[in-house]
Residue frames relative to the residue before (quaternion, step in Angstrom):
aa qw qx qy qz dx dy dz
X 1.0000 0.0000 0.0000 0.0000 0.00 0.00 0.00
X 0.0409 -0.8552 0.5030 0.1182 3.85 -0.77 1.01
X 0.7203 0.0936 -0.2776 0.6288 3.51 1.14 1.10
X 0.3320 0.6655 -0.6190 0.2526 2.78 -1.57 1.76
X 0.1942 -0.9249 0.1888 0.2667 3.28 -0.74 0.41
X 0.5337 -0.6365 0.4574 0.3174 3.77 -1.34 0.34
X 0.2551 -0.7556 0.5755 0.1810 3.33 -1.45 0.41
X 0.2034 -0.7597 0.5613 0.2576 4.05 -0.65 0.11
X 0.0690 -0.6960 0.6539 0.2886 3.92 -0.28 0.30
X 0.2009 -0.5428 0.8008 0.1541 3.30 -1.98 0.46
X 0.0408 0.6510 -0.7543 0.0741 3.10 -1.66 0.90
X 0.4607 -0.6307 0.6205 0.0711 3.03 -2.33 0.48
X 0.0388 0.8735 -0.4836 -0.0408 3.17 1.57 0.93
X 0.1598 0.6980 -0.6961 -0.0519 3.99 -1.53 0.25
X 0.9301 -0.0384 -0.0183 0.3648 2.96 -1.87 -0.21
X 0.7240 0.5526 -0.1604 0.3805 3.51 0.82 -1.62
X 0.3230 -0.7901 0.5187 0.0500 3.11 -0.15 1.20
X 0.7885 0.3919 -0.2875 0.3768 3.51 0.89 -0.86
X 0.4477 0.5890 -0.4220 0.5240 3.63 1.89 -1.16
X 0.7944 0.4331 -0.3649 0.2197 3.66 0.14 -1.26
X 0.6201 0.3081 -0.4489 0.5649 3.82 1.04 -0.19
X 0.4882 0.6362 -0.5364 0.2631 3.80 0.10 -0.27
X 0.7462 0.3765 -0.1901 0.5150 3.21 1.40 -1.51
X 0.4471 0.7402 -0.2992 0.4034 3.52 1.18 0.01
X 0.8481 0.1133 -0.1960 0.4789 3.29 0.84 -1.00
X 0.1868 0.7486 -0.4685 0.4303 3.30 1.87 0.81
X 0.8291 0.2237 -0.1063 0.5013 3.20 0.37 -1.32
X 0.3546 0.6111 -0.4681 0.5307 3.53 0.98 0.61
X 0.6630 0.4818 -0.2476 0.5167 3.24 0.36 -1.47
X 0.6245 0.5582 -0.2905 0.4627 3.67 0.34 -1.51
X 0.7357 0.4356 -0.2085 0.4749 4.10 0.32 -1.49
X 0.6948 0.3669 -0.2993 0.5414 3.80 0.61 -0.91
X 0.4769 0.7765 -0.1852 0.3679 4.10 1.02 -0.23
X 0.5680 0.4496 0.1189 0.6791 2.49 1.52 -2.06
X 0.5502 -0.7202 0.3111 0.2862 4.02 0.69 -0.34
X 0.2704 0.8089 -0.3882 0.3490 3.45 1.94 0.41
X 0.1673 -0.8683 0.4669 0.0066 3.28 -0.82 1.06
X 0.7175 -0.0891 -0.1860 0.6653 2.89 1.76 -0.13
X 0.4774 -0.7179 0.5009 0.0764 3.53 -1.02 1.80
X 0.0291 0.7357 -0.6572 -0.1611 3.67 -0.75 0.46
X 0.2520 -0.6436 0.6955 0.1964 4.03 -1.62 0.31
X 0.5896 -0.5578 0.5402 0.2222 3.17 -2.10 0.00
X 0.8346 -0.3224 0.3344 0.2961 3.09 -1.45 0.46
X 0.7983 -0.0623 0.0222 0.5987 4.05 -0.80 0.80
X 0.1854 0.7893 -0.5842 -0.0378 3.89 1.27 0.40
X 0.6948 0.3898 -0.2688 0.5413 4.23 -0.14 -0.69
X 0.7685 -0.1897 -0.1345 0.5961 4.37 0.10 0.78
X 0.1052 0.7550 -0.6448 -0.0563 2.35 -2.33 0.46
X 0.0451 -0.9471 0.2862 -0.1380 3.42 0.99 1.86
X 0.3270 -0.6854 0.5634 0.3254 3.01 -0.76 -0.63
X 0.7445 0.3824 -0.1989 0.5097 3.54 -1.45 0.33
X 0.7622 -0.3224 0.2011 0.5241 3.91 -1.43 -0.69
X 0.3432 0.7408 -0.5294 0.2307 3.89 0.97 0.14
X 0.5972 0.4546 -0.5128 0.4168 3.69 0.47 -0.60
X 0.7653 0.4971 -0.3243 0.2491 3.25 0.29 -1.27
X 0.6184 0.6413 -0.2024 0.4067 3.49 1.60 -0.85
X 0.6923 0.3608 -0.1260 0.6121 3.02 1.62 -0.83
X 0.5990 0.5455 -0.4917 0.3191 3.57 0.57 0.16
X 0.2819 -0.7873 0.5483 -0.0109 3.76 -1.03 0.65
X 0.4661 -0.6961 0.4080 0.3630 3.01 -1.33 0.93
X 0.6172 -0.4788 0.5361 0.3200 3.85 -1.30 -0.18
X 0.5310 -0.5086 -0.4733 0.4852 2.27 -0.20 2.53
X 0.0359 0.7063 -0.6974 0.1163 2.94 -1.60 1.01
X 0.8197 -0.2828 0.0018 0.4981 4.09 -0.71 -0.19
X 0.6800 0.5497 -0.3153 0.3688 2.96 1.19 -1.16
X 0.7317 0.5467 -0.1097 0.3919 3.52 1.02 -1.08
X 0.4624 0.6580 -0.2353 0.5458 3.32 1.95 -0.18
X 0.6613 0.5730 -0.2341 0.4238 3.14 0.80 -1.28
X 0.5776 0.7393 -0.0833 0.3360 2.75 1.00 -2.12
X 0.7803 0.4425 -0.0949 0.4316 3.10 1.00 -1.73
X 0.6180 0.4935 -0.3651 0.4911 3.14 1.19 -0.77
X 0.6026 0.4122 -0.3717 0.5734 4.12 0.43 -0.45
X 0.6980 0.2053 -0.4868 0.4833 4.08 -0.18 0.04
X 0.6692 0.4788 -0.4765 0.3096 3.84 0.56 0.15
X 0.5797 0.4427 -0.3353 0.5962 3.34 1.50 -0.79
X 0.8419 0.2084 -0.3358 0.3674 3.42 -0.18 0.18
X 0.5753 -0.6346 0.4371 0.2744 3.76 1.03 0.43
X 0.6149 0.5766 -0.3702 0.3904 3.67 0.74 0.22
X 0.4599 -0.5247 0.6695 0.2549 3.58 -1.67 0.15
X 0.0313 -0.7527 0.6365 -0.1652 3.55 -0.66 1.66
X 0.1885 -0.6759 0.7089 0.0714 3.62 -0.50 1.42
X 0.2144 -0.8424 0.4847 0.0972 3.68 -0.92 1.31
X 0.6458 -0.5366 0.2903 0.4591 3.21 0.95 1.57
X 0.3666 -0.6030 0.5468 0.4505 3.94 -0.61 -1.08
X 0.2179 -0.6461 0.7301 0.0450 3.68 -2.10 1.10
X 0.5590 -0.4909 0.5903 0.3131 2.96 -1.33 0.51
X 0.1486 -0.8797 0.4484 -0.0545 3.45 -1.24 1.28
X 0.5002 -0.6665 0.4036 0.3777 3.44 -0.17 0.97
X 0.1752 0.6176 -0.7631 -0.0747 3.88 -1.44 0.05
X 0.5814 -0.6359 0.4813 0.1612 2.89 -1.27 2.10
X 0.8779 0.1046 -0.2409 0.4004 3.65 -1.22 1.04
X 0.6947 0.3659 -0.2954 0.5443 3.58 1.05 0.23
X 0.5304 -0.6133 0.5120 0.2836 3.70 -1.47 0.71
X 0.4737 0.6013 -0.4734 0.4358 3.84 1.37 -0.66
X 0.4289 -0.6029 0.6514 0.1680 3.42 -2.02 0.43
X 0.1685 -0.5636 0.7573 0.2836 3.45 -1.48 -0.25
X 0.1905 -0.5231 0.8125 0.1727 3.94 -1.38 0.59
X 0.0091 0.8177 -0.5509 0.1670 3.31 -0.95 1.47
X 0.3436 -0.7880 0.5087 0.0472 3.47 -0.90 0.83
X 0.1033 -0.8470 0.5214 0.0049 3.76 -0.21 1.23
X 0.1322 0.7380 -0.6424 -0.1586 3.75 -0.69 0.45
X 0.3558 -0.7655 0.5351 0.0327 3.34 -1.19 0.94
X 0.2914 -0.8467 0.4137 0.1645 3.78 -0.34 0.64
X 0.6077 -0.4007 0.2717 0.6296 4.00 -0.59 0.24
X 0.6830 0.3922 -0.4519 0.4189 3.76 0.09 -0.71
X 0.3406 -0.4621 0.7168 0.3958 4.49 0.36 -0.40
X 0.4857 0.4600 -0.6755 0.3101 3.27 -0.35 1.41
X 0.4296 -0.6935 0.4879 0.3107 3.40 -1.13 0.29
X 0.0453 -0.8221 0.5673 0.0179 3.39 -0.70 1.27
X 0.7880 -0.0721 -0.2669 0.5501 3.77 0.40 0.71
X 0.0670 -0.7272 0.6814 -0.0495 3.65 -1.32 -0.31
X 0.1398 -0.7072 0.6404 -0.2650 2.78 -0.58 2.47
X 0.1073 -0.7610 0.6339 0.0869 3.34 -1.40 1.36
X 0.4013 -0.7973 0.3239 0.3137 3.41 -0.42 0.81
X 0.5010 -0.6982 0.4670 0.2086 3.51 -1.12 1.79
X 0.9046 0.1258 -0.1586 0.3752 3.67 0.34 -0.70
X 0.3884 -0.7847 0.4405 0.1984 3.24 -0.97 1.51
X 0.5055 -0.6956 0.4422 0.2550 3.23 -1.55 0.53
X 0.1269 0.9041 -0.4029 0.0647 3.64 0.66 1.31
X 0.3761 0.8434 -0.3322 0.1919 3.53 0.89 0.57
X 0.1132 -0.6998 0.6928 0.1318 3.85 -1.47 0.03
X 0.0758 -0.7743 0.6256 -0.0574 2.68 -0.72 1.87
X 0.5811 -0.5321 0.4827 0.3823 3.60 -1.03 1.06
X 0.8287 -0.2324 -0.0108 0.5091 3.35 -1.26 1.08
X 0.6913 0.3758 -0.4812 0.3865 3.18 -0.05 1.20
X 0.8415 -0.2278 0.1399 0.4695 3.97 -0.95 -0.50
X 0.1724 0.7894 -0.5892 -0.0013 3.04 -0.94 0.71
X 0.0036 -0.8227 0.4741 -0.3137 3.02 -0.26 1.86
X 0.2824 -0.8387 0.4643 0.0360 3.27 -1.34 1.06
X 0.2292 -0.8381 0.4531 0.1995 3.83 0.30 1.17
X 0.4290 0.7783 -0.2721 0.3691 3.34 1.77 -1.61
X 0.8251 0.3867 -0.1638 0.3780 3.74 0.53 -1.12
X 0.5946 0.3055 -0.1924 0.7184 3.93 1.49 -0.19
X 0.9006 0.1566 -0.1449 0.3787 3.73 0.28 -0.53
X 0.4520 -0.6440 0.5558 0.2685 3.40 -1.53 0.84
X 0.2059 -0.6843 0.6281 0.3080 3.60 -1.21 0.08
X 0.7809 -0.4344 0.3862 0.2290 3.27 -1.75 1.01
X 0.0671 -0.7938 0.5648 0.2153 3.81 -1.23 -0.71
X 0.7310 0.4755 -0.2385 0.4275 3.13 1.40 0.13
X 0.2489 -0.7535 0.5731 0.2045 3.72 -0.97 1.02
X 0.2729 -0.8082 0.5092 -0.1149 3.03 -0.87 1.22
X 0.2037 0.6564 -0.7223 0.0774 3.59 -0.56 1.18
X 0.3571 -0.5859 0.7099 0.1591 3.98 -1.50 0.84
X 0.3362 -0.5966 0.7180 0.1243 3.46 -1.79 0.96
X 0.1039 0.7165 -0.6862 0.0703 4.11 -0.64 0.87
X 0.6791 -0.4779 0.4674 0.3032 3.34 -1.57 -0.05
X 0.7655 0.3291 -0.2076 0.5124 3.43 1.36 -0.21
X 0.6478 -0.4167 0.0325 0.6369 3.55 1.79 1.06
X 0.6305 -0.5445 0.4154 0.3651 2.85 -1.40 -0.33
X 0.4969 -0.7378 0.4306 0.1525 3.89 -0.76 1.19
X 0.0891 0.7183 -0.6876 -0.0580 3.85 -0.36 0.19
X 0.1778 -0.6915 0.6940 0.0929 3.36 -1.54 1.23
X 0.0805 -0.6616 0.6969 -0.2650 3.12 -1.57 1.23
X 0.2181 0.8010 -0.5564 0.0351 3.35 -1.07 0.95
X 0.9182 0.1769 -0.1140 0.3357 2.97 -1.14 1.12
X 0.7000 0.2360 0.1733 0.6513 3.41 -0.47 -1.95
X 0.6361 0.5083 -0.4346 0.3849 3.76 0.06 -0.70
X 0.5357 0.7604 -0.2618 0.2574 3.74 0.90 -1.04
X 0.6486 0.6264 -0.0494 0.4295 3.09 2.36 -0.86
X 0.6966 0.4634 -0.0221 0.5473 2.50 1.90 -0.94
X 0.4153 -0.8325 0.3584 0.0781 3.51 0.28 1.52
X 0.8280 0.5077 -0.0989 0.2168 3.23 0.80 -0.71
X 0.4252 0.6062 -0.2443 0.6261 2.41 2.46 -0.28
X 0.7317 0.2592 -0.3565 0.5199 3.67 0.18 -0.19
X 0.4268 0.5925 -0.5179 0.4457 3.54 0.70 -0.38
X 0.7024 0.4797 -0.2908 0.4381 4.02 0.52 -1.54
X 0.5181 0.6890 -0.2727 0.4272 3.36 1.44 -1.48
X 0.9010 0.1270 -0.2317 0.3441 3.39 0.43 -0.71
X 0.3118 0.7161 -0.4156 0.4660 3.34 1.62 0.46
X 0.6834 0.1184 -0.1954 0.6934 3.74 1.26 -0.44
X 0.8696 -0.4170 0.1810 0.1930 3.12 -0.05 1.84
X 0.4973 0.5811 -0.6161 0.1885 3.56 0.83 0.01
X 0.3119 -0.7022 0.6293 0.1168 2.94 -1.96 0.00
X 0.7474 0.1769 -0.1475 0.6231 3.16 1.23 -0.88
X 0.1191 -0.7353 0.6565 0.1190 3.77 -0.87 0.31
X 0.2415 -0.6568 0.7143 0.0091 3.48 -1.18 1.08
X 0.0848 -0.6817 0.6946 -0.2135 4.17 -0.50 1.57
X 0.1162 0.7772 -0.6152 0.0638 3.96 0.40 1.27
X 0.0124 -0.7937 0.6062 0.0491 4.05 -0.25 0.69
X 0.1347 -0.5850 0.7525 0.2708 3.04 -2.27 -0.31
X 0.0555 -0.8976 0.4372 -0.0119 3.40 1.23 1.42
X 0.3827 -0.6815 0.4815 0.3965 4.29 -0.53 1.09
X 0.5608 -0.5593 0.4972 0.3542 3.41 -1.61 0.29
X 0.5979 0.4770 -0.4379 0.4726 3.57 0.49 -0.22
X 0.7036 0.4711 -0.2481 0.4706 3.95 0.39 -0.38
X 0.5972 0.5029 -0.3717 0.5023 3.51 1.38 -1.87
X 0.8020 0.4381 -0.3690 0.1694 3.66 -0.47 -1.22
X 0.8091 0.2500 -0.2797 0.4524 3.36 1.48 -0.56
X 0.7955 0.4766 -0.0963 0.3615 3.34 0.99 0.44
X 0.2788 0.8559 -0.1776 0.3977 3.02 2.52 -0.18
X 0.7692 0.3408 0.0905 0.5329 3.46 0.33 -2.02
X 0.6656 0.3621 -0.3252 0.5658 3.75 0.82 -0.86
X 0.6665 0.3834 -0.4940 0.4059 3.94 0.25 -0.61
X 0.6590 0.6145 -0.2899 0.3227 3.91 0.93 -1.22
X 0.7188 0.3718 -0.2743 0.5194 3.39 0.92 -1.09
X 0.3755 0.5707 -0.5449 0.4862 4.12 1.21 -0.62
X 0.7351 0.4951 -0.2258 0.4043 3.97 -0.02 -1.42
X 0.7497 0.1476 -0.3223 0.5588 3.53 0.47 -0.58
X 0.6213 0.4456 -0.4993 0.4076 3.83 0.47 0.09
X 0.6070 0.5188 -0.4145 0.4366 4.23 0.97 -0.33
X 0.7817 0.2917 -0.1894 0.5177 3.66 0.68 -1.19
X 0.4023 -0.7588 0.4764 0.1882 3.61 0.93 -0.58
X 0.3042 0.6599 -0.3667 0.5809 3.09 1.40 0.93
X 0.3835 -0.6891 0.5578 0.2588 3.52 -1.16 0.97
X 0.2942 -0.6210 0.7112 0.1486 3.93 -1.06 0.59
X 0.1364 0.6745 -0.7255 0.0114 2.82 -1.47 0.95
X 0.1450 -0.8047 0.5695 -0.0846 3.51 -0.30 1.86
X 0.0385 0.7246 -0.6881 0.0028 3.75 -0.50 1.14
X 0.2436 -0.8378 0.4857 -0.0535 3.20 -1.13 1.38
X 0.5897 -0.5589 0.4873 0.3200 3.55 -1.27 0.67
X 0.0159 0.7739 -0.6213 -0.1217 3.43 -0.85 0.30
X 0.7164 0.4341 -0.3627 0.4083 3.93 -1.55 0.10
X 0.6681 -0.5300 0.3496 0.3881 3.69 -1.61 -0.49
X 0.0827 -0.8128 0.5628 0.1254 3.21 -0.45 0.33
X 0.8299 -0.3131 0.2282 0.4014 3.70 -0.94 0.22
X 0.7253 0.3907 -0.2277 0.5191 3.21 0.73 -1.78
X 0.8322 -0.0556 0.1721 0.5241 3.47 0.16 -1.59
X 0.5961 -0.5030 0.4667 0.4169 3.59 -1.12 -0.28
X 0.3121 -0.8230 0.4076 0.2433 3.62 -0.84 0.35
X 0.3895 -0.6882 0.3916 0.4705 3.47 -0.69 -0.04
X 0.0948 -0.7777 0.5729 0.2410 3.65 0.80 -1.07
X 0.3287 0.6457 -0.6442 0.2451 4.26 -0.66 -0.36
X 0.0111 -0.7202 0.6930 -0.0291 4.34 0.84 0.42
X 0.0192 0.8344 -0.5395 0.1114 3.32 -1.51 1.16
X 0.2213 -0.8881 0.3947 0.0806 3.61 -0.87 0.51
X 0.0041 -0.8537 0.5158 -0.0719 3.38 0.72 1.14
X 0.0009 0.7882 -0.5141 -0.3382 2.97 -1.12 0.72
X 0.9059 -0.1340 0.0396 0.3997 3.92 -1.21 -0.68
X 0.5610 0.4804 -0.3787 0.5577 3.92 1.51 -0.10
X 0.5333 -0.7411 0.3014 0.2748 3.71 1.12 -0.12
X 0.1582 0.7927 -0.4522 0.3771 3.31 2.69 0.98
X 0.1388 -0.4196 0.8549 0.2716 3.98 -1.06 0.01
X 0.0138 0.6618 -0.7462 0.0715 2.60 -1.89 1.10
X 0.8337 -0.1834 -0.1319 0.5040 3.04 1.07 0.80
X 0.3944 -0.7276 0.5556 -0.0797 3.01 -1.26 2.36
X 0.1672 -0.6145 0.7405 0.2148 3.42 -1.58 0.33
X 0.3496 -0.7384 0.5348 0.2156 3.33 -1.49 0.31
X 0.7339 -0.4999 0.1824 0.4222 3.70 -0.31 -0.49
X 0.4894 0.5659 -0.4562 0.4818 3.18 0.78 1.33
X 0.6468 -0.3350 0.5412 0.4202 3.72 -1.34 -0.34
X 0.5921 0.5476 -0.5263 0.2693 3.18 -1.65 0.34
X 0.4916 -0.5758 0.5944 0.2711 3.64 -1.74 -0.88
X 0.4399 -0.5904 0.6752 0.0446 3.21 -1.79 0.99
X 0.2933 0.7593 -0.5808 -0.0087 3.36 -0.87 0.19
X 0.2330 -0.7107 0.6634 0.0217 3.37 -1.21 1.49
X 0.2255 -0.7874 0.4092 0.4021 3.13 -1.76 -0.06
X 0.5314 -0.7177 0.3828 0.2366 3.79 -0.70 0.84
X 0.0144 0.8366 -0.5395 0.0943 3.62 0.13 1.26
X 0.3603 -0.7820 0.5007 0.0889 3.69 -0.62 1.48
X 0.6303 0.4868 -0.2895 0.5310 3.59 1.45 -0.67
X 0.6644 0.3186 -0.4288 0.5227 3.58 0.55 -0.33
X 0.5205 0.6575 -0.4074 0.3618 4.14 0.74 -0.05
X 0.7164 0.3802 -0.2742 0.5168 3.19 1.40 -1.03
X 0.6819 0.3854 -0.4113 0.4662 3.94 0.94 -0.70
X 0.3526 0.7436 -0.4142 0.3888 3.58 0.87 0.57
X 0.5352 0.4283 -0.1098 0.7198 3.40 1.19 -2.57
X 0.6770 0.5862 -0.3368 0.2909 4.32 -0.22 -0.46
X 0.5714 0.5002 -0.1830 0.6243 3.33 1.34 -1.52
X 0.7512 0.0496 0.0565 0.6558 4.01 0.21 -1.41
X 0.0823 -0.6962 0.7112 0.0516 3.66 -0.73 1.28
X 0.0990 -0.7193 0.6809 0.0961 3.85 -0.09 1.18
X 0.3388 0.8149 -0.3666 0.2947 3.49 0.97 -0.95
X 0.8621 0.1941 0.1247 0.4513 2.89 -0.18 -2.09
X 0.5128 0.5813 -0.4571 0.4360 3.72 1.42 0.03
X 0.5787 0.6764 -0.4455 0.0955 3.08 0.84 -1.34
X 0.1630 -0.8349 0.4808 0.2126 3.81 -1.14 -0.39
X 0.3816 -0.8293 0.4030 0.0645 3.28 1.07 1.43
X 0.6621 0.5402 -0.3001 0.4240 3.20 0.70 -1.48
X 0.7410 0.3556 -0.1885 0.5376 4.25 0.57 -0.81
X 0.4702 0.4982 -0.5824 0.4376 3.79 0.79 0.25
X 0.2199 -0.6872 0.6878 -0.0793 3.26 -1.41 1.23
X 0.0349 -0.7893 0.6127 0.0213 3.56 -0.13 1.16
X 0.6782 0.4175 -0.3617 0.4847 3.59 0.62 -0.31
X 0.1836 0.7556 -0.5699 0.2657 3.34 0.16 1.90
């Protein structure tokens, strides 16, 4: 299919594990309603605690959170990127922060673990250590669907150019960039890093975002849809709810046509061994 459209959900995920999918497949329901066909979520969308709560609340792959999940992309026939949960890995106290997309049938059709951790101290602001509760991933990850091809990406990764750069070398088109991005970073650096990304690879972004306080830090939330000329075409403000843009594959390719970065590129003179 080369025109149709997507939704982003923003949410104020916390502690409650059960309020937070309840209100999840509300606004599912609400996005597929509206005519979304394929639904994207935020970052740690189903907890966000403090203390031993991650670990209590993390789950294997499929497991409650993703069940559920599954049942709403089957009743409604849609492609539902499930933001990212904290994932069990059998014999070890570390997490994966993981990314599920899920197909009309509630099958799982890809599953991204995120590669780059968020280890940083920012002057008056967060200073926080992912490295010490969580494992990072090793795999880049784009999915082939009927409604393009999917790159998965979360969050922190958004920094890290080179991964979507690869992303679109195997064809992505759409990129999914679910965060719980801090407000002190989000406001100046959110939108300019997202639209840079969909304006280098030419690839729509679809970034659903955390909003409110959470434990660690405040969030920024502003979830967005840009598509491959590097327009937002659709913002959330500060509240709960959904965005919804539409996602055209034919204007993606006279995009790559007008500027063929693609075909400029010059592989041959990249030096990685810097």
């Amino acid at each position: 299919m080369k025109k149709y459209f997507a939704a982003a959900i923003q949410i104020d995920t916390q502690s409650d594990k059960a309020l937070n999918l309840s209100k999840l497949e509300h606004y599912i329901d609400e996005a597929a309603g509206r005519g979304a066909l394929l639904i994207g979520m935020a970052e740690m969308v189903n907890y966000i605690g403090e203390g031993g709560g991650e670990r209590e609340n993390a789950e294997s792959i499929p497991g409650e959170t993703i069940h559920r999940l599954a049942i709403k992309a089957k009743q409604h026939g849609i492609w539902l990127h499930c933001g990212s949960i904290f994932e069990r890995i059998e014999d070890s106290e570390m997490l994966y922060n993981t990314s599920v997309l899920l197909s009309p049938q509630g099958n799982i059709a890809a599953k991204y673990r995120k590669i780059h951790l968020f280890d940083v101290n920012v002057k008056n602001g967060p200073n926080f250590m992912e490295s010490n509760t969580r494992q990072s991933g090793s795999d880049i990850v784009v999915a082939s669907t009927p409604l393009g091809h999917l790159g998965l990406s979360i969050c922190y990764d958004m920094r890290f150019p080179e991964i979507y750069r690869i992303m679109m070398l195997r064809k992505a088109q759409i990129v999914f960039v679910p965060a719980e991005f801090t407000l002190m970073t989000g406001k100046d650096h959110w939108e300019t890093i997202l639209r840079t990304r969909a304006i280098e690879n030419q690839v729509y972004i679809i970034a659903p975002a955390q909003m409110g306080v959470k434990p660690a830090y405040p969030t920024y939330g502003r979830s967005l849809i840009i598509d491959p000329w590097g327009n937002v075409i659709a913002k959330m403000p500060d509240q709960e709810g959904i965005i919804l843009a539409e996602i055209d594959l034919d204007y993606l390719e006279s995009v790559r046509r007008q500027i063929p970065c693609l075909n400029n590129r010059r592989p041959d003179l990249y030096d990685w061994n810097v």
